[in-house]
C-alpha positions as CSV (number, residue, x, y, z in Angstrom):
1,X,12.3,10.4,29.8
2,X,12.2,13.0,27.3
3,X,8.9,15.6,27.4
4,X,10.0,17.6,24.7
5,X,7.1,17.9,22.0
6,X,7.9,16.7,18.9
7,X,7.4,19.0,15.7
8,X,4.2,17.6,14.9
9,X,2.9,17.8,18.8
10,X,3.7,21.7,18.6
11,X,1.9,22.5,15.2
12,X,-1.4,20.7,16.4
13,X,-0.8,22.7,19.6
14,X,-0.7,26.2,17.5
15,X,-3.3,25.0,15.3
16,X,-5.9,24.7,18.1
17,X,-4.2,27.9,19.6
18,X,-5.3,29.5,15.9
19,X,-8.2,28.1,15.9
20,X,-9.6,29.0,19.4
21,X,-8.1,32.9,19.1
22,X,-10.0,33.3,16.0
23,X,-13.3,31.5,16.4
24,X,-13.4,31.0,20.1
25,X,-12.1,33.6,22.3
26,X,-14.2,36.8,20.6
27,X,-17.6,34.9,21.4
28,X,-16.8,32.8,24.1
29,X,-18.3,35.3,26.9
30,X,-21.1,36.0,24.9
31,X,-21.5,31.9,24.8
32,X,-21.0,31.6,28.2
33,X,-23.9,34.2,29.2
34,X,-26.6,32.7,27.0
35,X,-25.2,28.8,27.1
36,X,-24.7,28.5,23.3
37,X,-22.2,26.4,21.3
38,X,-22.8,27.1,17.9
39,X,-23.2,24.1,15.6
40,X,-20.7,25.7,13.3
41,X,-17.9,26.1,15.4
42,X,-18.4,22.5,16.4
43,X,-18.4,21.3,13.2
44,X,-15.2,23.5,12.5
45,X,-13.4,21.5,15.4
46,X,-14.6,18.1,13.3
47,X,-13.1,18.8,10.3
48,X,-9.9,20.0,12.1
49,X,-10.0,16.5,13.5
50,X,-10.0,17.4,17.3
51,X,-14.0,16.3,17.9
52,X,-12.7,12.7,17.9
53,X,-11.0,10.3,20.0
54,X,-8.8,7.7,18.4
55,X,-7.6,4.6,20.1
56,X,-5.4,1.8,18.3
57,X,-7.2,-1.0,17.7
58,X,-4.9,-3.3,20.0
59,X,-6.1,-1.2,22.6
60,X,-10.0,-1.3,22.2
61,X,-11.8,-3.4,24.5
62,X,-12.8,-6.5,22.5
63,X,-16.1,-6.6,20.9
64,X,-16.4,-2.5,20.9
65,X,-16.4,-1.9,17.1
C-alpha cells in the first residue's frame, strides 16, 4: 500500500498551509482570547473549497439529497 501523496494531495496540503500562515496564524491568539471566528475568513475557506464535505453519490445514504 502506497501512502505517498500524490501531486495534487500535496498542493491542497500547501494551499491550506498558505492559507492558514497568512490569514490564520497572526490572529489566531487574539481569536482564541475573545472566541471570534471572523465571517470573512470563513467565507475565505468556502471559496477555497475546504468548508465542504463531498461524498460520491454511491456512497450517500439513500433518500439524503
Amino acid at each position: 500500500m502506497d501512502f505517498e501523496l500524490d501531486d495534487a494531495h500535496l498542493q491542497v496540503r500547501q494551499m491550506v498551509r498558505d492559507f492558514c500562515e497568512e490569514e490564520v496564524k497572526p490572529f489566531a491568539r487574539k481569536w482564541d482570547e475573545t472566541g471570534e471566528f471572523p465571517f470573512a475568513t470563513v467565507k475565505k475557506l468556502g471559496e477555497l473549497g475546504l468548508m465542504g464535505v463531498t461524498v460520491p453519490e454511491e456512497l450517500e445514504a439513500p433518500g439524503s439529497t
